[in-house]
Predicted model as a PDB file, atoms N, CA, C, CB and O in Angstrom, pLDDT in the B-factor column:
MODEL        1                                                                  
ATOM      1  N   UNK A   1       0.855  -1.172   0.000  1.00 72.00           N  
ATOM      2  CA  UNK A   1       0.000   0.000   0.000  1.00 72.00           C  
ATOM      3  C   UNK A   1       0.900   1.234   0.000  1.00 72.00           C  
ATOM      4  CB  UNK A   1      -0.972  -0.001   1.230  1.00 72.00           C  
ATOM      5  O   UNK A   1       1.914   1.383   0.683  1.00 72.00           O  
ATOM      6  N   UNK A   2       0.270   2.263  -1.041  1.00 84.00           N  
ATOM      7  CA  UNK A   2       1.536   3.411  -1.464  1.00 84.00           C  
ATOM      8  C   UNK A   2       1.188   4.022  -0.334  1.00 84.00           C  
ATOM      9  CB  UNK A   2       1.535   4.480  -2.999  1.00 84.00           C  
ATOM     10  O   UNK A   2      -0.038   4.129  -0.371  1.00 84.00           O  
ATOM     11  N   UNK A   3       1.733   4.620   0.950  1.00 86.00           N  
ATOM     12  CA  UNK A   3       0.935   5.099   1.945  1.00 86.00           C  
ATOM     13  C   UNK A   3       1.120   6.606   1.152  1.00 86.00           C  
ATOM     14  CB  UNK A   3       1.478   4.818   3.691  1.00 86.00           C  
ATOM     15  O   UNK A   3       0.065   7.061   0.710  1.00 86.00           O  
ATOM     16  N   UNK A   4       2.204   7.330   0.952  1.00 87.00           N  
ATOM     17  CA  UNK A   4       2.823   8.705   0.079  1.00 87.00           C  
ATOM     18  C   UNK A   4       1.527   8.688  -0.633  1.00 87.00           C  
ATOM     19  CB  UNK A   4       4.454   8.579  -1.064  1.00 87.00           C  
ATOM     20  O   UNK A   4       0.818   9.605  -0.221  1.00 87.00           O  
ATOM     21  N   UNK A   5       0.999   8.027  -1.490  1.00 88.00           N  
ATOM     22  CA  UNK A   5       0.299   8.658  -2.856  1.00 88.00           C  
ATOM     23  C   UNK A   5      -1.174   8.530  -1.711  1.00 88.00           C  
ATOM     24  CB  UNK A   5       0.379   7.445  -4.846  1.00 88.00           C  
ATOM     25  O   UNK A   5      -2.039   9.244  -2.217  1.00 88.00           O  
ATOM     26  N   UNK A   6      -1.516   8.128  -0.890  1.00 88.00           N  
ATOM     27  CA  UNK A   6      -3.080   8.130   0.009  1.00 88.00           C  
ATOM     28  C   UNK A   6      -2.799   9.642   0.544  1.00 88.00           C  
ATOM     29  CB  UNK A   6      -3.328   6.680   1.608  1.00 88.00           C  
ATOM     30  O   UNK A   6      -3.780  10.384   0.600  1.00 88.00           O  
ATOM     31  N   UNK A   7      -1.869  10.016   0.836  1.00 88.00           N  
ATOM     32  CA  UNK A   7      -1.565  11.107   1.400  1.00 88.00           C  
ATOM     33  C   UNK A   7      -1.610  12.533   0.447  1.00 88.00           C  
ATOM     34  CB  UNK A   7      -0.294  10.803   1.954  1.00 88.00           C  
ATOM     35  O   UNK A   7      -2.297  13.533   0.653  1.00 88.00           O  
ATOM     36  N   UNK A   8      -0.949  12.360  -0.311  1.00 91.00           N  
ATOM     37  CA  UNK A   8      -0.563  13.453  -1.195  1.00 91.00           C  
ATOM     38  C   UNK A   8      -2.210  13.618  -2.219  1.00 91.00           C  
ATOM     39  CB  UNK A   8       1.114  12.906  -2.229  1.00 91.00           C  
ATOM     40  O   UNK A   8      -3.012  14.529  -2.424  1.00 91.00           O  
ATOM     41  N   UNK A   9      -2.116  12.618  -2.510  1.00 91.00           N  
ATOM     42  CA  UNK A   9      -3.671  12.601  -3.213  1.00 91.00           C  
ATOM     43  C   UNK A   9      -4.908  12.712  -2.539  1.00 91.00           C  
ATOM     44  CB  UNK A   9      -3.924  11.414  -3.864  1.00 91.00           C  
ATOM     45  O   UNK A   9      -6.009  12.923  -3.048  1.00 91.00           O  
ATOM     46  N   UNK A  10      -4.620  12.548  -1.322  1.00 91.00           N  
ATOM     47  CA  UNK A  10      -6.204  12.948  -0.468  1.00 91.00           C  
ATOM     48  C   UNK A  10      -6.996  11.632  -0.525  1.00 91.00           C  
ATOM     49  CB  UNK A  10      -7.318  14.333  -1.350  1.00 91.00           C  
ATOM     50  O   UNK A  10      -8.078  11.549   0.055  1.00 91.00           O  
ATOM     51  N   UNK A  11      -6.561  10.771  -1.102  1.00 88.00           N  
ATOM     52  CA  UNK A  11      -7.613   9.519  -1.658  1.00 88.00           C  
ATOM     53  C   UNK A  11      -8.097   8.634  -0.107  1.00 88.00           C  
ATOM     54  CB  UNK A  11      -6.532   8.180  -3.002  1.00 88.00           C  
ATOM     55  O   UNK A  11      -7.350   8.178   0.758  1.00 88.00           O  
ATOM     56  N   UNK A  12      -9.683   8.614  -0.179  1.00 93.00           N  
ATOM     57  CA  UNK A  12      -9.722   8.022   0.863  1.00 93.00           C  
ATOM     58  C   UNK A  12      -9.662   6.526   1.478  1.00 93.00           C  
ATOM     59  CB  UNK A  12     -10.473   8.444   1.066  1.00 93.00           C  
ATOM     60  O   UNK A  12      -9.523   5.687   0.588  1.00 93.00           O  
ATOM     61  N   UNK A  13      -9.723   6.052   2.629  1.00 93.00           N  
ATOM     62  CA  UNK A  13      -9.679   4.471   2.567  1.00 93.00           C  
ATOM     63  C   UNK A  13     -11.092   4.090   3.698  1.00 93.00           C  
ATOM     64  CB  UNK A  13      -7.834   3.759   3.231  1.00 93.00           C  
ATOM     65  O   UNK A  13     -11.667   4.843   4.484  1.00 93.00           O  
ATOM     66  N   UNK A  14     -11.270   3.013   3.473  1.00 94.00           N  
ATOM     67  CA  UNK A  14     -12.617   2.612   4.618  1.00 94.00           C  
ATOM     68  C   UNK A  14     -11.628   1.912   5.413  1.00 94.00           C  
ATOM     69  CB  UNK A  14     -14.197   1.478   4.059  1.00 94.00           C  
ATOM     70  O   UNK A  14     -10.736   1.190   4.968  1.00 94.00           O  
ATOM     71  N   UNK A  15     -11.903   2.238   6.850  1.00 93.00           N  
ATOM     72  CA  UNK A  15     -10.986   1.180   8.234  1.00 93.00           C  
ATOM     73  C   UNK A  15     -11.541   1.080   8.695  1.00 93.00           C  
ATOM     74  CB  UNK A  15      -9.961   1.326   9.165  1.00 93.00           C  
ATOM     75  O   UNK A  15     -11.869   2.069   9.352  1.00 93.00           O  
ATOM     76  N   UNK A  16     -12.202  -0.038   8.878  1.00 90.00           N  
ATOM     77  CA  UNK A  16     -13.413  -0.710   9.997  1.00 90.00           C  
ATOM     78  C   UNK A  16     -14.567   0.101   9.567  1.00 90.00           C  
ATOM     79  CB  UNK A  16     -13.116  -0.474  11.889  1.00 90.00           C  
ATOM     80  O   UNK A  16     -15.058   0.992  10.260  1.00 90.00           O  
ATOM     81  N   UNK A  17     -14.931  -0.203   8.535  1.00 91.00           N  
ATOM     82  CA  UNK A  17     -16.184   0.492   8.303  1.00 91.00           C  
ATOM     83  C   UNK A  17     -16.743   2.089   8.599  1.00 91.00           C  
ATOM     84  CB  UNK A  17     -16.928  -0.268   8.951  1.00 91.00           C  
ATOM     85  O   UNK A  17     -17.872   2.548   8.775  1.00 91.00           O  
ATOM     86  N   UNK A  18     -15.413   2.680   8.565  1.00 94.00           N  
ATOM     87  CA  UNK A  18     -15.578   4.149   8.494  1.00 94.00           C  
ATOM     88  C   UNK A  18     -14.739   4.684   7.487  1.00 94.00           C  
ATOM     89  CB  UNK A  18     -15.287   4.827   9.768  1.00 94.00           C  
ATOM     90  O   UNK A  18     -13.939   3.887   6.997  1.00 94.00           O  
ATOM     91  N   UNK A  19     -14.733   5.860   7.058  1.00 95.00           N  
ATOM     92  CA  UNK A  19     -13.978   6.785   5.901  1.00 95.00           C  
ATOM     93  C   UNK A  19     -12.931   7.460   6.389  1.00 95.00           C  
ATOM     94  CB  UNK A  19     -14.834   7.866   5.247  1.00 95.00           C  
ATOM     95  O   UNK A  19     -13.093   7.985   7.490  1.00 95.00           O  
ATOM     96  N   UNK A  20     -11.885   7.583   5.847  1.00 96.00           N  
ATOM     97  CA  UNK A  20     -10.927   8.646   6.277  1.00 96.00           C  
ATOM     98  C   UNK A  20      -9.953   8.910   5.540  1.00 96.00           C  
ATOM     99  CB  UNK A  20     -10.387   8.453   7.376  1.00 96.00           C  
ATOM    100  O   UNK A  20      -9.640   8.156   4.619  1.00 96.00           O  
ATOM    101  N   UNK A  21      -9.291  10.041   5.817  1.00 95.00           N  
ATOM    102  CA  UNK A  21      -7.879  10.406   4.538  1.00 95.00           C  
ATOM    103  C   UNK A  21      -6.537   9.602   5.359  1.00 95.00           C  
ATOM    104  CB  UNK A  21      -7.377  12.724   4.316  1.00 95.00           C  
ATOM    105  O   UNK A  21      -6.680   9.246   6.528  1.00 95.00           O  
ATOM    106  N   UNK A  22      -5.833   9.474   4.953  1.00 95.00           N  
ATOM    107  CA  UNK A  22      -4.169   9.160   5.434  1.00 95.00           C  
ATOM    108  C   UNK A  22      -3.767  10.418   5.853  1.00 95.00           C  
ATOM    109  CB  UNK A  22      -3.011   8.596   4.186  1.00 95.00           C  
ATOM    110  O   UNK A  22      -3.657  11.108   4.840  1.00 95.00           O  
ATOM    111  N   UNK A  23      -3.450  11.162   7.003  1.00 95.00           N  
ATOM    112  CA  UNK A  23      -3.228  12.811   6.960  1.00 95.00           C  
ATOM    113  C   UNK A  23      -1.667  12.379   7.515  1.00 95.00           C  
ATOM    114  CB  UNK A  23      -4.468  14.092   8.190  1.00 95.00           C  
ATOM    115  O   UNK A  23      -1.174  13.507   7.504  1.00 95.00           O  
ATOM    116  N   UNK A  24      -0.720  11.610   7.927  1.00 95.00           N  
ATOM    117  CA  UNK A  24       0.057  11.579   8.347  1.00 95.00           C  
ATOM    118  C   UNK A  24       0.745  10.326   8.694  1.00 95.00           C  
ATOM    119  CB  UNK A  24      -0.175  12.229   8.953  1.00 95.00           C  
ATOM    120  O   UNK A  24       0.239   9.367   9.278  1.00 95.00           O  
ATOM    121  N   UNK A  25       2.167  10.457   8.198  1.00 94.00           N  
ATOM    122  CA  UNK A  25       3.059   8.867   8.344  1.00 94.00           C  
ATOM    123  C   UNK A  25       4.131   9.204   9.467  1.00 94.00           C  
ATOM    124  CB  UNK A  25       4.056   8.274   6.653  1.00 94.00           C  
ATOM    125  O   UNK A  25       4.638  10.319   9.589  1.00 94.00           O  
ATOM    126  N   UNK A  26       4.361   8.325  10.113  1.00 96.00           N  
ATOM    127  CA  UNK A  26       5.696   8.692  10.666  1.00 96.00           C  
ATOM    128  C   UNK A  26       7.269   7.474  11.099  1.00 96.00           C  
ATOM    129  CB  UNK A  26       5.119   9.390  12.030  1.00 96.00           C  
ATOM    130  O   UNK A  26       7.181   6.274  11.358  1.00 96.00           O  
ATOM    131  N   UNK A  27       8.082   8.005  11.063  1.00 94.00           N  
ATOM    132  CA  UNK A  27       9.250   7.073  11.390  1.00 94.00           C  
ATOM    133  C   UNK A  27       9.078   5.004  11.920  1.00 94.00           C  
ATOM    134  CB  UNK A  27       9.899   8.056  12.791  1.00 94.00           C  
ATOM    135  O   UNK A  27       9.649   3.992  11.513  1.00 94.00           O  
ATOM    136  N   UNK A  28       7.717   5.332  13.249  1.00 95.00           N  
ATOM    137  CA  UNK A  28       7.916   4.516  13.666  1.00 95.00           C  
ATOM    138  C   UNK A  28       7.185   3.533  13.227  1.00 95.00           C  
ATOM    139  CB  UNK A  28       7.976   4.711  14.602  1.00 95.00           C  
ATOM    140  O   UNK A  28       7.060   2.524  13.922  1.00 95.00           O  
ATOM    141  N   UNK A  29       6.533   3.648  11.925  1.00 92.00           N  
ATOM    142  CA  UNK A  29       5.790   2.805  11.781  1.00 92.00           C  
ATOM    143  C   UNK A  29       4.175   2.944  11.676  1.00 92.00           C  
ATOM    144  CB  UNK A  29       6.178   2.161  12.611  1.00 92.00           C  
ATOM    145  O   UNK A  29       3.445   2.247  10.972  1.00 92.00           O  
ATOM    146  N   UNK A  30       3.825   3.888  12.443  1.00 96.00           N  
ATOM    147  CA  UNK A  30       2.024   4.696  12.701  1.00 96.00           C  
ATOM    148  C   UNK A  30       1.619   5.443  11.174  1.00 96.00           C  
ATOM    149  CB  UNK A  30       2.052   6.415  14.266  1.00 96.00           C  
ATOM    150  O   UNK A  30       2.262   5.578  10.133  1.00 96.00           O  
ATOM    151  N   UNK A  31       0.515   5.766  11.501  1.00 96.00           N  
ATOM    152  CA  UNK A  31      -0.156   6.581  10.174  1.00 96.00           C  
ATOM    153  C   UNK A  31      -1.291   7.446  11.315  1.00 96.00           C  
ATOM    154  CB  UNK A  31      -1.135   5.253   8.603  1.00 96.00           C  
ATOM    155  O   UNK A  31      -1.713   7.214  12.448  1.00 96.00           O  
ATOM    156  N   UNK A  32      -1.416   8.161  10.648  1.00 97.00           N  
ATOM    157  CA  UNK A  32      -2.810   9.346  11.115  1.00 97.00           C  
ATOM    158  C   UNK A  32      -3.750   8.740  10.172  1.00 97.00           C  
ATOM    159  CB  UNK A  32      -2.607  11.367  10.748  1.00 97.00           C  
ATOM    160  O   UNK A  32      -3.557   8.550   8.971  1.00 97.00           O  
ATOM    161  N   UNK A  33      -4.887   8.434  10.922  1.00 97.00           N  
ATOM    162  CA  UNK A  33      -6.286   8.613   9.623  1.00 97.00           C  
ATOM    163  C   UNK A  33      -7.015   9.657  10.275  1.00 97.00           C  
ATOM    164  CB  UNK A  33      -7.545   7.067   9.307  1.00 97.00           C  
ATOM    165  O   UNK A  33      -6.801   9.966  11.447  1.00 97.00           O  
ATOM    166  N   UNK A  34      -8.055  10.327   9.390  1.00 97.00           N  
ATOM    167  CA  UNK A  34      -8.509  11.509   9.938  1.00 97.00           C  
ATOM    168  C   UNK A  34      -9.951  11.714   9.147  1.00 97.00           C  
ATOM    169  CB  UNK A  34      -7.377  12.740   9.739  1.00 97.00           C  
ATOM    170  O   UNK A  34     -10.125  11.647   7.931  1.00 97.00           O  
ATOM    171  N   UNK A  35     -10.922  11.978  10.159  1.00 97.00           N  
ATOM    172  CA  UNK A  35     -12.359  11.846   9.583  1.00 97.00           C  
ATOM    173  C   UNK A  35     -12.991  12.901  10.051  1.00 97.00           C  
ATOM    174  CB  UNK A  35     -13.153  10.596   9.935  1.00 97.00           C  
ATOM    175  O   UNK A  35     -12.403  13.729  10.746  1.00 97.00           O  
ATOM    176  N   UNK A  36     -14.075  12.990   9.779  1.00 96.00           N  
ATOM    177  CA  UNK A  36     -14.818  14.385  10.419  1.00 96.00           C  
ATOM    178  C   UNK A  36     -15.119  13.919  12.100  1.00 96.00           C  
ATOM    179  CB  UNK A  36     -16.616  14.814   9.427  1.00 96.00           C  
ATOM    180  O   UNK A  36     -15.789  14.653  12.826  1.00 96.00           O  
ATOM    181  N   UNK A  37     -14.720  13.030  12.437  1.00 96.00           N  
ATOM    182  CA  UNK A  37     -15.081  12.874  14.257  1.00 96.00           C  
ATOM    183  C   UNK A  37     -13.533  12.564  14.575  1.00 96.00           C  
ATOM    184  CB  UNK A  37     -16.424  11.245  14.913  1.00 96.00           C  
ATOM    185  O   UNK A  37     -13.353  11.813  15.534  1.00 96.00           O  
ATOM    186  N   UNK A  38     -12.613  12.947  14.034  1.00 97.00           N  
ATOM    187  CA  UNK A  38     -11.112  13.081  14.742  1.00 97.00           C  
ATOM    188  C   UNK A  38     -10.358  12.158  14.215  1.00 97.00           C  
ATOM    189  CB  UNK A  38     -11.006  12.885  16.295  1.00 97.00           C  
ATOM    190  O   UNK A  38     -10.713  11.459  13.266  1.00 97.00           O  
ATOM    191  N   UNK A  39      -9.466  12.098  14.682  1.00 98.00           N  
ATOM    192  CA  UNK A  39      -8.136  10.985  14.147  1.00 98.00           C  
ATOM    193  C   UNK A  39      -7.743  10.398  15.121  1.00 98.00           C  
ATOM    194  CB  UNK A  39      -6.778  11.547  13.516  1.00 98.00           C  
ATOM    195  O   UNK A  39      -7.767  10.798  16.285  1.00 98.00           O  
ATOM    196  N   UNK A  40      -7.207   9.037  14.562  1.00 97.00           N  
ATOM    197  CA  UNK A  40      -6.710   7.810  15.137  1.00 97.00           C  
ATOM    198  C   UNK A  40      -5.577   7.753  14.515  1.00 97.00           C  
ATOM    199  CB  UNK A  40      -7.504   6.584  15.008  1.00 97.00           C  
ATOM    200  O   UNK A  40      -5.422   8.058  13.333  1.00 97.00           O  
ATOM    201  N   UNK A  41      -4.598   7.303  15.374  1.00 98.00           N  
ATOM    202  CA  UNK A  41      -3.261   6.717  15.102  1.00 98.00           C  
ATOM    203  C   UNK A  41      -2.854   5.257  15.384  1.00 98.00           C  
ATOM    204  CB  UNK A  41      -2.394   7.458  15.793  1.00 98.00           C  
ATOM    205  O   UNK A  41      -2.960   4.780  16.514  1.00 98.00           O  
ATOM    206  N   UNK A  42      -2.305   4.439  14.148  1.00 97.00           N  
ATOM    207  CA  UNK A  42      -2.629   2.925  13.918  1.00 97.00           C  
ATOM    208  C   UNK A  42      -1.222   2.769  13.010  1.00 97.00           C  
ATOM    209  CB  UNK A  42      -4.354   2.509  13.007  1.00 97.00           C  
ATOM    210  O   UNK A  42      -0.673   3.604  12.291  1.00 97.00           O  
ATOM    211  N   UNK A  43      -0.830   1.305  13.335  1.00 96.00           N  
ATOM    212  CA  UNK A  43       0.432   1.031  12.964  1.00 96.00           C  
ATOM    213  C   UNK A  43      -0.124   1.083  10.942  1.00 96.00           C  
ATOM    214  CB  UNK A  43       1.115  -0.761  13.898  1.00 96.00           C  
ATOM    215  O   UNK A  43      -1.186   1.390  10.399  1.00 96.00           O  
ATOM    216  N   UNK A  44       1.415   0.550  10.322  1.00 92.00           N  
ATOM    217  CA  UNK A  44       0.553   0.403   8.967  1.00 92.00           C  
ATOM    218  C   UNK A  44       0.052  -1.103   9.229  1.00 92.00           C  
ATOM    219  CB  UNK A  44       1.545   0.607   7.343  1.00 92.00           C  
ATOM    220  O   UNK A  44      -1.010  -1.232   8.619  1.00 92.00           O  
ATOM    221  N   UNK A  45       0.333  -2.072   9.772  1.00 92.00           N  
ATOM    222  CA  UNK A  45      -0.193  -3.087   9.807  1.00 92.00           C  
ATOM    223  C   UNK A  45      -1.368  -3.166   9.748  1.00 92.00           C  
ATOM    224  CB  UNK A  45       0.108  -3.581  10.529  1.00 92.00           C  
ATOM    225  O   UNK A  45      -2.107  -3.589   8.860  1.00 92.00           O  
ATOM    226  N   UNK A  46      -1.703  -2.443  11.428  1.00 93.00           N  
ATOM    227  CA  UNK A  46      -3.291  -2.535  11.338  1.00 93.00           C  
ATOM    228  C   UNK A  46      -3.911  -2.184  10.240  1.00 93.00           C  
ATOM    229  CB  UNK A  46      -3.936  -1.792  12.239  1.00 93.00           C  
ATOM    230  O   UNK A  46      -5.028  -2.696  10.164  1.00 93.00           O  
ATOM    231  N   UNK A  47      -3.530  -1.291   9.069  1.00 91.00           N  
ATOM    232  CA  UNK A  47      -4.252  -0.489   8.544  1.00 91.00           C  
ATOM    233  C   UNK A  47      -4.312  -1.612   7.245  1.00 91.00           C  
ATOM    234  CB  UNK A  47      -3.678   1.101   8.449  1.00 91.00           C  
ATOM    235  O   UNK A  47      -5.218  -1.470   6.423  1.00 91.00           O  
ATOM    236  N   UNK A  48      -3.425  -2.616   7.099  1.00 89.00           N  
ATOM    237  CA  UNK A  48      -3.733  -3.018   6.153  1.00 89.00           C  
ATOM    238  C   UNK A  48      -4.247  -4.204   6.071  1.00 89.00           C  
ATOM    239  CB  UNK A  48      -2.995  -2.873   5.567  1.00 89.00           C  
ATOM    240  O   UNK A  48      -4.691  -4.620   5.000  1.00 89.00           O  
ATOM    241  N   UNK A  49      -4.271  -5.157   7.546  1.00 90.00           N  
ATOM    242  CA  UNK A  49      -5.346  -5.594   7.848  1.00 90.00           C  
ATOM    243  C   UNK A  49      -7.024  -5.302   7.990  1.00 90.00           C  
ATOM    244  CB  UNK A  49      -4.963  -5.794   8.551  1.00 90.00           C  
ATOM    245  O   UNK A  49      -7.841  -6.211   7.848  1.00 90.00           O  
ATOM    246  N   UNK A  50      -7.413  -3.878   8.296  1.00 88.00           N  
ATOM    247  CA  UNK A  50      -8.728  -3.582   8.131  1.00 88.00           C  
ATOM    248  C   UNK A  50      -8.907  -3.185   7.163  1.00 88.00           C  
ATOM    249  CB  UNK A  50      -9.248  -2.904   8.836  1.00 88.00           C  
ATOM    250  O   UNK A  50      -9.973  -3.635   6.743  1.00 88.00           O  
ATOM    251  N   UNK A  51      -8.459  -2.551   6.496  1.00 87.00           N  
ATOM    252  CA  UNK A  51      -8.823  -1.530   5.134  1.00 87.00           C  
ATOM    253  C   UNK A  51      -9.889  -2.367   4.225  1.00 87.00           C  
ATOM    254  CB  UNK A  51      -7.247  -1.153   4.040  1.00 87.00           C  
ATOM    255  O   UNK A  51      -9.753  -3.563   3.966  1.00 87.00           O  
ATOM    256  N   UNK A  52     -10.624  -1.815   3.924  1.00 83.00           N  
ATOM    257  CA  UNK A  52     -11.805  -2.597   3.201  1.00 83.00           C  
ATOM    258  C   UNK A  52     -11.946  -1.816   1.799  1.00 83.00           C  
ATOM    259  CB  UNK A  52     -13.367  -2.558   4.152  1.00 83.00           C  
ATOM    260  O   UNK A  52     -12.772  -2.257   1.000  1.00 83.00           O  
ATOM    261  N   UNK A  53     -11.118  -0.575   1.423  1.00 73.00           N  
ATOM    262  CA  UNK A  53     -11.144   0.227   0.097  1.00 73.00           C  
ATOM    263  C   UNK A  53      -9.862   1.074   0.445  1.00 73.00           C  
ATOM    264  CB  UNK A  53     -12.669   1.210  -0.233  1.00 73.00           C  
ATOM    265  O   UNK A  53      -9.574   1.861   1.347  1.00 73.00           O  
ATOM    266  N   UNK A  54      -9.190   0.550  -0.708  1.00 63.00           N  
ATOM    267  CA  UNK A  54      -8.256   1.897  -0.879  1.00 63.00           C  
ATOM    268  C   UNK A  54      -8.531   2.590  -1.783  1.00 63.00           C  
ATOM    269  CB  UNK A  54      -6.935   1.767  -1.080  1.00 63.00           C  
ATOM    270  O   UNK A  54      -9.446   2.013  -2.371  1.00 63.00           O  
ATOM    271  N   UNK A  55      -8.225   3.803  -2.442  1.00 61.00           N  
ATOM    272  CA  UNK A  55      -8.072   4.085  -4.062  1.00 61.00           C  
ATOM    273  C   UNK A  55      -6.911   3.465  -4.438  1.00 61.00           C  
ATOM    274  CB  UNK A  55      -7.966   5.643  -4.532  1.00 61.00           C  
ATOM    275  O   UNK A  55      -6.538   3.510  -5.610  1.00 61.00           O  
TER     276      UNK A  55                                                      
ENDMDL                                                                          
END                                                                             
């Protein structure tokens, strides 16, 4: 999963049955997702275990 192009492109993903953008990667491994009721921070693992749509 390109995490850079979810980011830069705005493209959204479903995680656990909600919507959100990629707003942020970092060093250790985490990602920001970010929705209109706030953001969660989740390894990429998790994220690519739940993800149910990427673009």
């Amino acid at each position: 999963m390109d995490i850079t192009n979810l980011i830069l492109n705005r493209e959204p993903v479903i995680y656990n049955g909600s919507e959100y953008l990629v707003t942020s990667s970092y060093d250790d491994g985490t990602i920001d997702l970010t929705n209109a009721y706030g953001t969660i921070n989740i390894t990429l693992t998790e994220l690519e275990e739940g993800v149910e749509y990427a673009s």
